[in-house]
C-alpha positions in Angstrom: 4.9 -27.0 63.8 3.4 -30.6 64.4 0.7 -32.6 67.1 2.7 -33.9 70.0 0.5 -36.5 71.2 1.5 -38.0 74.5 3.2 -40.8 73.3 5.6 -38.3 71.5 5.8 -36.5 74.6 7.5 -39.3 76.7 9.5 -40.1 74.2 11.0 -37.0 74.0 11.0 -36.5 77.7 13.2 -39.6 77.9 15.8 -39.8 75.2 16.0 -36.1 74.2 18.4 -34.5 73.4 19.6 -37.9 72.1 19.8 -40.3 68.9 16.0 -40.7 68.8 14.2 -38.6 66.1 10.5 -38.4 66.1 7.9 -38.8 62.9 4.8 -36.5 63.7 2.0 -35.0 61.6 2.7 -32.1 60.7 1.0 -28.5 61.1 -0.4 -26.9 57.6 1.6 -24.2 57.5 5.1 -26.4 57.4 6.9 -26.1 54.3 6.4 -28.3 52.0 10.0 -28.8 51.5 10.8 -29.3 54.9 8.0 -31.9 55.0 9.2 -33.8 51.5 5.5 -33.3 50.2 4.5 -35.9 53.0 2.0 -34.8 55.8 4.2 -35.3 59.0 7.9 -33.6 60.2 10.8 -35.0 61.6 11.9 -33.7 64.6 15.3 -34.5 66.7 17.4 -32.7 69.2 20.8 -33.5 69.3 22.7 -34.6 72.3 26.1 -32.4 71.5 27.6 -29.5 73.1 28.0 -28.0 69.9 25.0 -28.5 67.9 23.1 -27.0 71.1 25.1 -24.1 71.4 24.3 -23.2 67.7 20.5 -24.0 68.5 20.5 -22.0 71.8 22.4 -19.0 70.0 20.5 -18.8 66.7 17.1 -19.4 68.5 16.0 -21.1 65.6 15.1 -24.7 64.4 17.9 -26.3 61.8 16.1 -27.8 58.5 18.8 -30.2 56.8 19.2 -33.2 55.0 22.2 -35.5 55.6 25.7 -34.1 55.4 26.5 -36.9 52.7 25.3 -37.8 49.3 22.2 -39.8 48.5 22.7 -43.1 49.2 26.4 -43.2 50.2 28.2 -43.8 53.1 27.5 -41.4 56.0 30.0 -39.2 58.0 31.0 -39.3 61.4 33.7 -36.8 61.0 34.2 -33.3 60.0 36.9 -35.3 56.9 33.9 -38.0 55.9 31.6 -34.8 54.9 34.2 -32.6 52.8 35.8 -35.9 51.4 32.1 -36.6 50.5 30.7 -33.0 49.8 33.7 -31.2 49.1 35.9 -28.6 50.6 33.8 -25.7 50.2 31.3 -26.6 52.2 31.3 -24.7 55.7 31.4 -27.8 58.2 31.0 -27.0 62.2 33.4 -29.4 63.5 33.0 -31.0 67.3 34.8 -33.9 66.4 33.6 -37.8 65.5 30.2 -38.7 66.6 29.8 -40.9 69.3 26.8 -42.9 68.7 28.0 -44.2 65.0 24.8 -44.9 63.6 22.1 -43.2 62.4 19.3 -42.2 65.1 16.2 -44.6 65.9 13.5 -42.8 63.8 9.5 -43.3 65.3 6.5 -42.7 64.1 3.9 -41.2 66.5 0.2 -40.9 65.6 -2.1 -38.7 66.7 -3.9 -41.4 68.4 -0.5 -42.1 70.1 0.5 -45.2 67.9 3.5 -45.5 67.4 6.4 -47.6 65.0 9.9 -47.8 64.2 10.9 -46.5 61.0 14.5 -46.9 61.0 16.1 -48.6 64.0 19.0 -47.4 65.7 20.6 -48.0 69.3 17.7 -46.6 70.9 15.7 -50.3 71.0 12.5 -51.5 70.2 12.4 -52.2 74.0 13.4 -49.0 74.9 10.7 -47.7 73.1 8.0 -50.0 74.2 9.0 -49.4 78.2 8.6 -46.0 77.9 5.5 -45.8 75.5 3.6 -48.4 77.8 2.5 -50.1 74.6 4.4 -52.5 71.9 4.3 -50.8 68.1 1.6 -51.1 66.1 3.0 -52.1 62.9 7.0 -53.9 62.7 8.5 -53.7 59.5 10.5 -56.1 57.7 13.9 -55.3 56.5 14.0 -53.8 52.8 9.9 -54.2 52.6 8.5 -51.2 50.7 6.8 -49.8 53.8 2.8 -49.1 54.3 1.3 -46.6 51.9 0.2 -44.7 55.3 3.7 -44.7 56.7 6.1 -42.0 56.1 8.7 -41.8 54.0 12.3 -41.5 55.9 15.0 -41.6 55.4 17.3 -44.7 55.4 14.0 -46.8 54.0 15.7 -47.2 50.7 16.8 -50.9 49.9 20.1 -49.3 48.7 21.7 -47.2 51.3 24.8 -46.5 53.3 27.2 -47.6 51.0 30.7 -47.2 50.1 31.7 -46.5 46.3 33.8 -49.9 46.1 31.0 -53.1 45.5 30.5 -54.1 49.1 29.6 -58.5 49.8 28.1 -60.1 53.0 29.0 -63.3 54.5 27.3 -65.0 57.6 30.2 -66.5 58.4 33.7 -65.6 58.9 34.7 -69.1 57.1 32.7 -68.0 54.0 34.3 -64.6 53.9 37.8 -66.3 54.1 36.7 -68.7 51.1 35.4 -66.0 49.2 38.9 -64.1 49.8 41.0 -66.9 48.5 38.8 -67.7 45.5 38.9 -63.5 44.3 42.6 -63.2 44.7 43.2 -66.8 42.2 41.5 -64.1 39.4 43.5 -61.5 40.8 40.7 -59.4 42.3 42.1 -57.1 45.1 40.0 -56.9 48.1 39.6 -55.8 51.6 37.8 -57.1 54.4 36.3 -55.8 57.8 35.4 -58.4 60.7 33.5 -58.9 63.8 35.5 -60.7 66.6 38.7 -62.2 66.8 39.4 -65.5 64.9 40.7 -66.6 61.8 41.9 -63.7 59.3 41.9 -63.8 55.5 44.5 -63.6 53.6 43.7 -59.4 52.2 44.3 -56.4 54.2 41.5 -56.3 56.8 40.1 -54.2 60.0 38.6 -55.7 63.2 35.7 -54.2 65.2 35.3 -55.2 68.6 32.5 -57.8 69.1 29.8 -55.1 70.7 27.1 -53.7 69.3 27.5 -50.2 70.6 31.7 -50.2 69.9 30.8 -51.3 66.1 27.8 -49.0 65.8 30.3 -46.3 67.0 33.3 -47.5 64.5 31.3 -48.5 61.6 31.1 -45.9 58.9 35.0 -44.7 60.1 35.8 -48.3 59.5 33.9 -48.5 55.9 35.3 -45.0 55.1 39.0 -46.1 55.5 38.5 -49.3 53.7 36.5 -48.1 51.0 39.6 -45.4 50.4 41.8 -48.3 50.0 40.6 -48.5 46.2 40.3 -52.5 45.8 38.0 -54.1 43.6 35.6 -55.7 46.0 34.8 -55.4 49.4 34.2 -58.4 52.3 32.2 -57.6 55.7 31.4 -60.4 58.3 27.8 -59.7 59.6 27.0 -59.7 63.3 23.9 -62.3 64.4 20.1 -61.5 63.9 19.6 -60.3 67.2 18.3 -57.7 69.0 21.1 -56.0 69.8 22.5 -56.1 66.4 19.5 -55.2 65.0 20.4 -51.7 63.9 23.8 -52.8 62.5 22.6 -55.4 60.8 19.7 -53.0 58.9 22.9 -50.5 57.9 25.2 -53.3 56.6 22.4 -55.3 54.9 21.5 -51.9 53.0 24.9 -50.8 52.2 25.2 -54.8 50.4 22.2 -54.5 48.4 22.6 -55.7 44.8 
């Protein structure tokens, strides 16, 4: 189906099966649909007791897109796919994901280079100690990306994001402000925060201050606030650090105007 240069290979050796999915040119003979008209394939196993047993049974490779709509907020429950796809849909079930967050998706080379398309908890450091080399290309946030980098996806400015108009605040002080000020025009709104502190005066929900509990609570968080039906929604954004870095890419896309 694909090259597996080296790189490829060590990644896969240390984070499969796992939240890592790897971008690598792809064999001729790969469907075109399965490829998105691009020239590479994107390949991931899953670390689930489930999702294996249905590989190991079948004996076959799973081609799928997301289990959510274009765009929208993804699922990390059986209830956040039929809510979003509808009840017909067949759903195999083994409960809410644990990682949260979309997988880290890299770009190999067949020269063994190698770049981050879409972070994820699976770090840029993790990546590079295992590699033996940094990436050869770091893209900025919302940039339209290379013309020789894939498409992915997750690359779109607009992405991840709830029906009800979403706003960012740096601050929680802001956020408060910005509560206040909607509900003197009687705009209704909800809020989700970071941390313990000082609350606004709207219905709200608080994610622990870690990276790895609020990639893991994120979307279930967004999901029950966006079914709350108010006008506007308020989200405190974690620092522009490393370890926030994948959160911050799935907040800032799910805020895009």
């Amino acid at each position: 189906m694909t090259d597996f240069p080296e790189t490829a290979q060590k990644l896969a050796q240390a984070f499969w099966p796992g939240a890592l999915t790897l971008v690598l040119p792809a064999q001729p003979h790969v469907s075109r649909v399965v490829r998105g008209d691009e020239p590479t394939v994107a390949l991931r196993v899953p670390n689930h007791p489930l999702a294996l047993q249905l590989l190991q049974q079948s004996g076959l490779c799973v081609a799928a897109p997301s289990a959510n709509l274009f765009t929208q907020l993804s699922p990390t429950t059986a209830a956040h796919v039929e809510a979003g796809l509808g009840a017909q849909i067949a759903v195999l079930d083994g409960g809410a994901c644990n990682v949260g967050i979309e997988s880290t998706i890299v770009s190999v080379t067949a020269d063994g280079h190698w770049q981050i398309l879409r972070p994820g908890m699976i770090s840029e450091a993790d990546i590079a100690k295992v590699a033996g080399a940094d990436q050869q290309l770091k893209l900025v946030a919302h940039e339209a990306p290379p013309t020789i980098t894939p498409k992915v996806p997750g690359q779109h400015a607009l992405h991840y994001s709830p029906h009800t108009p979403l706003s960012l605040f740096n601050s929680r002080d802001a956020l408060i402000a910005s509560c206040a000020s909607l509900q003197t025009s009687d705009t209704r709104c909800a809020a989700l925060l970071i941390g313990e502190g000082a609350t606004p005066p709207c219905e709200f929900l608080t994610l622990q201050n870690e990276p790895q509990k609020v990639a893991e609570q994120l979307y279930a968080k967004l999901h029950a606030l966006d079914a709350l039906k108010v006008d506007r929604l308020l989200v405190e954004l974690p620092p522009a650090t490393a370890p926030w870095l994948a959160v911050l890419d799935r907040l800032t896309r799910a805020g895009h105007q």
